[in-house]
N, CA, C and O of each residue as an XYZ file, in Angstrom:
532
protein
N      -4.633    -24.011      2.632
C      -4.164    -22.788      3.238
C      -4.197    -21.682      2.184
O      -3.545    -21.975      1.182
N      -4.760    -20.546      2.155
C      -4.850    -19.469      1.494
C      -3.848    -18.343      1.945
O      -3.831    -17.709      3.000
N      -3.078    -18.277      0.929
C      -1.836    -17.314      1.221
C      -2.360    -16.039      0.931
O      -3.306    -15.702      0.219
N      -1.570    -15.396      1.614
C      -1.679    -13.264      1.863
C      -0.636    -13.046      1.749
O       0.328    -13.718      2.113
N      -0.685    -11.556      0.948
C       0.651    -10.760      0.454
C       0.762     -9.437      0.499
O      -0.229     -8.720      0.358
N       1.815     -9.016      0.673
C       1.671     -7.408      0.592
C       1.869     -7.133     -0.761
O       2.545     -6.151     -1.066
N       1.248     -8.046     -1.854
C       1.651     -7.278     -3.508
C       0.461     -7.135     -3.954
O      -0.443     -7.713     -3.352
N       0.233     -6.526     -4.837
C      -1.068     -6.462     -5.953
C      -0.231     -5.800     -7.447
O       0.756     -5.095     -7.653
N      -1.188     -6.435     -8.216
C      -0.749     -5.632     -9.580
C      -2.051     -5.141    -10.215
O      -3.087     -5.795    -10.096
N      -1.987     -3.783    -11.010
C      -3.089     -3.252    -11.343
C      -3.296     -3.423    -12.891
O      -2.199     -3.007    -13.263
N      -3.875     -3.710    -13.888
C      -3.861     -3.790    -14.793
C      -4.890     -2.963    -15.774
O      -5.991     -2.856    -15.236
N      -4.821     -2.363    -17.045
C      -5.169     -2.079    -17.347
C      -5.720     -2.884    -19.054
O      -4.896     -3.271    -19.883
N      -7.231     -2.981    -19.244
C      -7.840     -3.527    -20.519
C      -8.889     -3.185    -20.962
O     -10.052     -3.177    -20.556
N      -8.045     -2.713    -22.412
C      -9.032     -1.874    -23.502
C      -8.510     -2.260    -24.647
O      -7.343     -2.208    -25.036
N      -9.891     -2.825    -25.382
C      -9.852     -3.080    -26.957
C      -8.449     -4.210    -26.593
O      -8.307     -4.278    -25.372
N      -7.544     -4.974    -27.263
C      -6.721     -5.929    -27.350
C      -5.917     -6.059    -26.700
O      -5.405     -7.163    -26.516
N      -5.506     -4.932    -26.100
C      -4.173     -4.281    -25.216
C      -4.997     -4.687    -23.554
O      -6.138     -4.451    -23.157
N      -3.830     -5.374    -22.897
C      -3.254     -5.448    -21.825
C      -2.412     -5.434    -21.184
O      -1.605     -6.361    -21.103
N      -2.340     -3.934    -20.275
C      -1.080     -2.865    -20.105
C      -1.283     -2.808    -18.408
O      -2.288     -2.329    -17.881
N      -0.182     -3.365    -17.691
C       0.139     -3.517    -16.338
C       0.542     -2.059    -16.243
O       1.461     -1.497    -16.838
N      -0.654     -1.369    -15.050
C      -0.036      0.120    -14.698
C       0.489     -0.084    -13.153
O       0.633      1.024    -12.635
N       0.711     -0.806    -12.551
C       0.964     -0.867    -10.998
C       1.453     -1.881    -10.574
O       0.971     -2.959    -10.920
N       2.233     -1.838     -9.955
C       2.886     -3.039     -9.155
C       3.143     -2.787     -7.869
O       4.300     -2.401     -7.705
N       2.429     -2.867     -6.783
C       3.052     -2.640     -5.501
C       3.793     -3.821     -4.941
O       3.778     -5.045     -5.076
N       4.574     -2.740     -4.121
C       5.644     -3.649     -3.675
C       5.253     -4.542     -2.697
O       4.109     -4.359     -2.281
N       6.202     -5.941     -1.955
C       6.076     -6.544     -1.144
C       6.439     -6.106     -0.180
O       7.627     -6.043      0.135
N       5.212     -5.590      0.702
C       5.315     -4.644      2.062
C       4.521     -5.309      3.151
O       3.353     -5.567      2.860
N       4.982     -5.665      4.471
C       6.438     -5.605      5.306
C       7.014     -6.646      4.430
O       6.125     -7.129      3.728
N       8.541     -7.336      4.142
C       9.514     -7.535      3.667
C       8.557     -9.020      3.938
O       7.766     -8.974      4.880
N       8.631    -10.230      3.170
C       8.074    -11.629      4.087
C       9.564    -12.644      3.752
O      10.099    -13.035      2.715
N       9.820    -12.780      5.012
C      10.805    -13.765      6.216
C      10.902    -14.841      5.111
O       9.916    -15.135      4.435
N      12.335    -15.531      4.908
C      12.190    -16.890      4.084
C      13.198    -17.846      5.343
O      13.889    -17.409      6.264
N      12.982    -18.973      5.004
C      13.686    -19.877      5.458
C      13.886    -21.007      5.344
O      12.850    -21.522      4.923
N      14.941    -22.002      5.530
C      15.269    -22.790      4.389
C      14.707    -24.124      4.717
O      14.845    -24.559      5.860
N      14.046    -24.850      3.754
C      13.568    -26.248      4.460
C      14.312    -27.325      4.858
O      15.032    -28.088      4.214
N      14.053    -27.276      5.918
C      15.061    -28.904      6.160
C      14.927    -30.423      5.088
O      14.040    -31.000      4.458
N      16.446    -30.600      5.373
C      16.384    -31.516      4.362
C      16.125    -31.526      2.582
O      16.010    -32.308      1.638
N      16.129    -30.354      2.847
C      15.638    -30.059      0.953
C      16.902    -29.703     -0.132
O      16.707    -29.770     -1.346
N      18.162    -29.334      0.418
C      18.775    -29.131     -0.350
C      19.234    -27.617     -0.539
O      20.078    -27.228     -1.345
N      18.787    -27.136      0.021
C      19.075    -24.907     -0.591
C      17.898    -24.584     -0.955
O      17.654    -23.529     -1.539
N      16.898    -25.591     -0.604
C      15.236    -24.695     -0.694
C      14.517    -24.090     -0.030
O      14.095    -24.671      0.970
N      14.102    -22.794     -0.265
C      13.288    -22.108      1.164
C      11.873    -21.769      0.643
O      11.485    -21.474     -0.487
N      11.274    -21.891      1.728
C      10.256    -21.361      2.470
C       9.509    -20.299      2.797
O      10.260    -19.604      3.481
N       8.445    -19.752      2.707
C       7.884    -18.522      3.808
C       7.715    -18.879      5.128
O       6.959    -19.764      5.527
N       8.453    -18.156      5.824
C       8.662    -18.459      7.503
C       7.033    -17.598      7.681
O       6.700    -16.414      7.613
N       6.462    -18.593      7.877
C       4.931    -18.082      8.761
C       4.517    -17.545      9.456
O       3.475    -16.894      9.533
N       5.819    -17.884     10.495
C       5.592    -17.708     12.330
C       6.759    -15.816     11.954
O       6.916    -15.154     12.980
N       7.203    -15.389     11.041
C       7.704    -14.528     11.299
C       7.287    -13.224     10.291
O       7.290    -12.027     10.580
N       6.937    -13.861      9.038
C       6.234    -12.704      8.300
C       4.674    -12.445      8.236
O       3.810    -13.302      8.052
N       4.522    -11.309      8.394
C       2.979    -10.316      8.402
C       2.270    -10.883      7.130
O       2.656    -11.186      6.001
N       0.794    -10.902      7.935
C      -0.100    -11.462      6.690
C       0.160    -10.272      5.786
O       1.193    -10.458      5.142
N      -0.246     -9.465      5.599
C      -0.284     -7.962      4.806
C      -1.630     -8.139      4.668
O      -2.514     -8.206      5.522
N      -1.692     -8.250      2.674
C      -3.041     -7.935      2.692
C      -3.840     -9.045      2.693
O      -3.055     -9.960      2.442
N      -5.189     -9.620      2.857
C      -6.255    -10.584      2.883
C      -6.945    -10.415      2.236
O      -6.888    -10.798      1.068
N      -7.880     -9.769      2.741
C      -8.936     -9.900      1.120
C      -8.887     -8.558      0.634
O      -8.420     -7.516      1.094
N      -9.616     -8.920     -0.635
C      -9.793     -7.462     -1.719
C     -11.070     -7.467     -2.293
O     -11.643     -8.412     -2.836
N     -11.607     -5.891     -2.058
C     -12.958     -5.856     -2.817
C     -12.200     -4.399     -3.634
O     -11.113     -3.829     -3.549
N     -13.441     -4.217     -4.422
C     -13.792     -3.138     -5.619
C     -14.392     -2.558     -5.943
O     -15.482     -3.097     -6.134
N     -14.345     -1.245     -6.258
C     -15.476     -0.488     -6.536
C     -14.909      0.206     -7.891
O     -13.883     -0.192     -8.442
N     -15.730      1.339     -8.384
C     -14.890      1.908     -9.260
C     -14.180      3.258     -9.302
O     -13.770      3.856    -10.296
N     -14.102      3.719     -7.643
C     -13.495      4.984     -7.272
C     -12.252      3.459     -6.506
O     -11.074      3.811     -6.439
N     -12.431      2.570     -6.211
C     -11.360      1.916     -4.791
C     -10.754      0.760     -4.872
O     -11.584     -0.146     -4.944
N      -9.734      0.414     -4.892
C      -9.559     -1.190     -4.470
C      -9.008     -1.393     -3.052
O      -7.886     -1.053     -2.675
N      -9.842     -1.922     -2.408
C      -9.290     -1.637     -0.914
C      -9.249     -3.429     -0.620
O      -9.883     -4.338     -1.155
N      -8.220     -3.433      0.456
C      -7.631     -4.761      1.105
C      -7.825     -4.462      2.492
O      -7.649     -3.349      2.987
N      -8.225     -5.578      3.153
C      -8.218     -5.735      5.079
C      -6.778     -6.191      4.822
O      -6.313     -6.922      3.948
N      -6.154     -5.474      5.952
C      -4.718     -5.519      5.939
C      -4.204     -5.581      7.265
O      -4.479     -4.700      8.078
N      -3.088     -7.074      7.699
C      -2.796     -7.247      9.261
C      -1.077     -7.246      8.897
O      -0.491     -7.644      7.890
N      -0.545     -6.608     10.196
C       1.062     -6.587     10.334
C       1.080     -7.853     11.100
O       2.108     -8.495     10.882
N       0.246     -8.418     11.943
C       0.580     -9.747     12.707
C       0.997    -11.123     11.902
O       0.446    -11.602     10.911
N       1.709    -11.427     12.356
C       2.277    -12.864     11.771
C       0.848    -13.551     10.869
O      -0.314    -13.399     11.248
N       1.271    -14.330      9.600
C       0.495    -15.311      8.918
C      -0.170    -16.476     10.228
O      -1.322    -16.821     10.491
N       1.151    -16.832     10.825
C       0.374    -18.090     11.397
C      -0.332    -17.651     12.526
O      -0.453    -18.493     13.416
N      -0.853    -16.495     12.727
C      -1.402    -15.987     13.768
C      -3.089    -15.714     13.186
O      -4.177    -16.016     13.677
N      -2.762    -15.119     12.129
C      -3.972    -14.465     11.130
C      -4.552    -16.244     10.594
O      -5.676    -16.724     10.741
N      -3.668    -16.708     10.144
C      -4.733    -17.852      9.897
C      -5.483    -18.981     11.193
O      -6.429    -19.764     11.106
N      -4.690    -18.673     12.205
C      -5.208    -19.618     13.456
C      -6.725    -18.936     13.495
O      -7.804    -19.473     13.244
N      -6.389    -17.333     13.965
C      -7.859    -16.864     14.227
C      -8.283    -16.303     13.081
O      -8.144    -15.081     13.049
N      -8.849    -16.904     11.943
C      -9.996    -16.531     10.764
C      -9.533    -15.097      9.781
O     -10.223    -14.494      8.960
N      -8.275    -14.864     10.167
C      -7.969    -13.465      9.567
C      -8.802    -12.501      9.442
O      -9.137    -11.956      8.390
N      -9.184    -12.247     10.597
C      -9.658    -10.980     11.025
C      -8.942     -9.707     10.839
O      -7.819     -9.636     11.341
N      -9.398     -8.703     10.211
C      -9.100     -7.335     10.853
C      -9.681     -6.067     10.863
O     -10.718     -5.746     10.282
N      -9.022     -5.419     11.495
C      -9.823     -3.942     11.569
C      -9.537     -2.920     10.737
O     -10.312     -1.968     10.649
N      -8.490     -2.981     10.082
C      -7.662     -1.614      9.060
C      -8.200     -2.627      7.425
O      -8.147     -3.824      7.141
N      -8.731     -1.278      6.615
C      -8.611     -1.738      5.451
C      -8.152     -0.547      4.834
O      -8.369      0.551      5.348
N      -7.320     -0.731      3.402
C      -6.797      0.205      3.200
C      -6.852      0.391      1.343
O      -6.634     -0.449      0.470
N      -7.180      1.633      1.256
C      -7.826      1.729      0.056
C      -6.956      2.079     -0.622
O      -6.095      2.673      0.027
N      -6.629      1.947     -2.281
C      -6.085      2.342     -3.203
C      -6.915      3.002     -4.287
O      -8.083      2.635     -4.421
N      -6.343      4.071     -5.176
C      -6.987      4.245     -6.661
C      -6.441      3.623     -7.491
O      -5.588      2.753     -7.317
N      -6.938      4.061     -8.612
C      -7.142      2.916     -9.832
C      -5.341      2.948    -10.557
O      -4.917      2.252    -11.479
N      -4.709      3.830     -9.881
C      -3.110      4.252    -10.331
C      -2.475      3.657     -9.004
O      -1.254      3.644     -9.159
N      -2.784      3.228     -7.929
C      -1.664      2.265     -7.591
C      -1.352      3.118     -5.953
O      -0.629      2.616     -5.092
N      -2.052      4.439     -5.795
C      -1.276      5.288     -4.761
C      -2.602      5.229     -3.692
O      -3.746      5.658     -3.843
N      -2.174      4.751     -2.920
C      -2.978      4.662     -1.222
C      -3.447      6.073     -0.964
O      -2.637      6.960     -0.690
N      -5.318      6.388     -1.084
C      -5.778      7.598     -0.736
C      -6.752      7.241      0.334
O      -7.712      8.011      0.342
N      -6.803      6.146      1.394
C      -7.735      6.154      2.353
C      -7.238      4.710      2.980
O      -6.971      3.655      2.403
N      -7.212      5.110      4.570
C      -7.107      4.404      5.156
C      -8.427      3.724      6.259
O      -8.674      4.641      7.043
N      -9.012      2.934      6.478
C     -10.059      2.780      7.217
C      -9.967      1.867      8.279
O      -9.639      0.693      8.104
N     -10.342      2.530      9.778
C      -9.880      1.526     11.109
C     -11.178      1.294     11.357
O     -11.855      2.319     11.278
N     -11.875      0.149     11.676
C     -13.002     -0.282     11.993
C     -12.992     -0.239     13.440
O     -11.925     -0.229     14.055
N     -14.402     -0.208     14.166
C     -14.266     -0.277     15.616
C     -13.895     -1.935     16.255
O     -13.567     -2.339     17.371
N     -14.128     -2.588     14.973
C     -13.416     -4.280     15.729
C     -13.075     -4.823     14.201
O     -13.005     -4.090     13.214
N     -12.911     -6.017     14.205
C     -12.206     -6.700     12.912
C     -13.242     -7.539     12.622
O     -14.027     -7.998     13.452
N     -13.251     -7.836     10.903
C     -13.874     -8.155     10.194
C     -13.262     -9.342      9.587
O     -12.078     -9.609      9.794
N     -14.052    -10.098      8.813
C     -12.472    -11.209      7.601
C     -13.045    -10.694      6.267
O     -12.282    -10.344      5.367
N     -14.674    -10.636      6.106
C     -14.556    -10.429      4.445
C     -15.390     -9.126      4.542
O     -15.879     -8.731      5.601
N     -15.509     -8.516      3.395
C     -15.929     -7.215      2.963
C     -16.476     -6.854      1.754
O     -15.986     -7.470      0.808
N     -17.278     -6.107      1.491
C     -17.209     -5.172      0.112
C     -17.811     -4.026      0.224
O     -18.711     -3.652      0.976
N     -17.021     -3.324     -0.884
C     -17.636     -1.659     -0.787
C     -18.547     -1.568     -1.791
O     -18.270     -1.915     -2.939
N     -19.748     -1.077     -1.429
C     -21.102     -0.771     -2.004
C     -21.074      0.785     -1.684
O     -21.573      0.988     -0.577
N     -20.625      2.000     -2.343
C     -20.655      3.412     -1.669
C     -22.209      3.692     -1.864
O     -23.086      3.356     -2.659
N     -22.111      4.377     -0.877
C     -21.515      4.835      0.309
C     -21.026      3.823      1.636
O     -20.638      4.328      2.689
N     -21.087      2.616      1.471
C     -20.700      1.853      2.894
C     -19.941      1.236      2.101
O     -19.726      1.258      0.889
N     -19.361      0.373      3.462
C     -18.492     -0.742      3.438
C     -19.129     -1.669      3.941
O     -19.928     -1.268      4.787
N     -19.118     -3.329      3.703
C     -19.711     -4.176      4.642
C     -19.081     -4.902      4.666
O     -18.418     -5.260      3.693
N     -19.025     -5.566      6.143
C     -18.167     -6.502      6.441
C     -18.590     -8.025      7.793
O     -19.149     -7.884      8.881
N     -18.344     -8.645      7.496
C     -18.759    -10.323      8.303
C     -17.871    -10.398      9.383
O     -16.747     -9.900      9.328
N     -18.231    -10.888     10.192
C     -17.550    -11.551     11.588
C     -18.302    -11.987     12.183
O     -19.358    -11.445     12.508
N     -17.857    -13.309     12.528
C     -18.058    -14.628     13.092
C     -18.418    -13.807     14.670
O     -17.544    -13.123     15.202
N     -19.964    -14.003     15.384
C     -20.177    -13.684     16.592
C     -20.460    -14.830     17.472
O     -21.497    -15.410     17.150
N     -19.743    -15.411     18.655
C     -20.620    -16.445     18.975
C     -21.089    -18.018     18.191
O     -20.273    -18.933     18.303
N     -21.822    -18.169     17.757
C     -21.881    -19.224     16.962
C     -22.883    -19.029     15.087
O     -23.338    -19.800     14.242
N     -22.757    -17.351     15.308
C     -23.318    -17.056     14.312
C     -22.648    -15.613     13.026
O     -22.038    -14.641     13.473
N     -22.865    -15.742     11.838
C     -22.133    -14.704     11.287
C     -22.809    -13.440     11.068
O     -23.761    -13.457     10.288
N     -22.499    -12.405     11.591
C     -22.879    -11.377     11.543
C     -22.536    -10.100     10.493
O     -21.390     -9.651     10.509
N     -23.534     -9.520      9.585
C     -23.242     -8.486      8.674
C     -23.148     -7.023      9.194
O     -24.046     -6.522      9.871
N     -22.133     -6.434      8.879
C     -22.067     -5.134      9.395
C     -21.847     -3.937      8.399
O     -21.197     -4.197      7.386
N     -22.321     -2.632      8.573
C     -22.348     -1.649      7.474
C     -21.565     -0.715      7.849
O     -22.212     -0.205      8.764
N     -20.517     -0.090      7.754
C     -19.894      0.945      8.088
C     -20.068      2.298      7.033
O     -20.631      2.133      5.951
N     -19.643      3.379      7.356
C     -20.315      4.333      5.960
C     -18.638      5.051      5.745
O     -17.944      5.373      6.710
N     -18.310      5.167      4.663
C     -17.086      5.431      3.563
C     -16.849      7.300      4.211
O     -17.560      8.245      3.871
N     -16.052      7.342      4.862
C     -15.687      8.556      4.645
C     -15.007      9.502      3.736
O     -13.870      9.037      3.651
N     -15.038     10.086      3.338
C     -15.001     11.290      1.929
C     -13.375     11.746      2.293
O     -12.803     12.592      1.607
């Protein structure tokens, strides 16, 4: 099972130094709950917290994530698909949001496009979308 999060950390490396400039937060909040039988140990409740983000590509203007509010165990039943990806700069602050006309699972940005895969039928299909300014 491949876990999704609403965190990323941005880092920065030059010459010896490695200097963390970003930390986003864990956004929507993710649900805990306690395992049975374990003693006071918990869990990520699946069925109640949002995948957030899924995958991540890169460029060197973007780091953008496909990003779902629907439950984990929902996103992993159907292939974690989605349609919103949402871009960051290299400092940590969200400057582009992107809604696709249907959902995707993986991606990368090649500018001027974006490309992205989804499973059609019994075959995988590549798609090009173009980066708006």
């Amino acid at each position: 099972m491949r876990l999704t999060s609403g965190i990323f950390e941005i880092y920065k490396v030059a010459q010896d130094e490695v200097k963390k400039v970003y930390l986003h937060p864990s956004s929507p909040i993710t649900q805990l709950t306690e395992k049975p039988k374990s003693g006071n140990r918990y869990t990520i409740d699946y069925k109640q917290s949002a995948a957030g983000f899924m995958e991540m590509a890169g460029s060197a203007e973007l780091i953008c994530f496909t990003h779902s509010s629907r439950p984990y165990s929902v996103e992993a039943k159907e292939g974690k698909y989605a349609n919103e990806i949402l871009g960051f700069d290299w400092d940590g602050n969200r400057v582009v949001k992107y809604v696709l006309p249907f959902a995707i699972n993986h991606f990368c940005i090649d500018s001027p496009s974006i490309y992205g895969t989804a499973r059609r039928d019994d075959h995988i299909v590549l798609y090009r979308f173009p980066i708006r300014a």
